[in-house]
N, C-alpha and C positions, 0 to 999 in steps of 0.2 A: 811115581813120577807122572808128573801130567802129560800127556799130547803137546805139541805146541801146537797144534789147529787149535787149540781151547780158547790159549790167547787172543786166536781170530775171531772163533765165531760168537765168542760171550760180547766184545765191545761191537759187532757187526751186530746182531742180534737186539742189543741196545740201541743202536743207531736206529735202527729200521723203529723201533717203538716210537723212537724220539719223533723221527721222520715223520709217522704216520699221522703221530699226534698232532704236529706241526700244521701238515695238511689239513685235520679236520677243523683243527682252532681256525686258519685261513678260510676254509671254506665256508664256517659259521658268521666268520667275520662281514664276509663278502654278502651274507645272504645265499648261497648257495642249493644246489638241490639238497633236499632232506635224505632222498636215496641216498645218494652220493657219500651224504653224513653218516647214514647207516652203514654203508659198506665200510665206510674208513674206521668207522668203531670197531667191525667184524673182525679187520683187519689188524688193528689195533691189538685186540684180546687173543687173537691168535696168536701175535710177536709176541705177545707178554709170554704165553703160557710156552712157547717155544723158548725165548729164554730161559725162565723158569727151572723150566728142564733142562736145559745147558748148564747153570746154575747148580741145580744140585746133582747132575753129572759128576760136575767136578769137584763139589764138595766130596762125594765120595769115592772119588778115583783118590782126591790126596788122603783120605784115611786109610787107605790101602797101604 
């Protein structure tokens, strides 16, 4: 049986990617700093691989 945190943090986890990605599309849009655009991608790749790993957490908590 799964956690119900799991519930929480896989769509939370999602959102932040979304978010993040949101921000740097905006920011590119705008002209924005190119720093700025780097960090948001850093950030970006790190929500990814954090959910990821939430992801298959829980794939393998429900094969248990």
């Amino acid at each position: 049986m799964v956690h119900w945190s799991v519930y929480l943090f896989i769509p939370l986890a999602l959102a932040l990617v979304a978010g993040v990605l949101l921000l740097g599309l905006f920011n590119f849009a705008a002209g924005g700093s190119p720093q700025r655009s780097q960090r948001l991608m850093q950030l970006r790749v790190l929500f990814q691989f954090l959910a990821l790993i939430l992801v298959m957490v829980t794939i393998y908590a429900m094969g248990r």
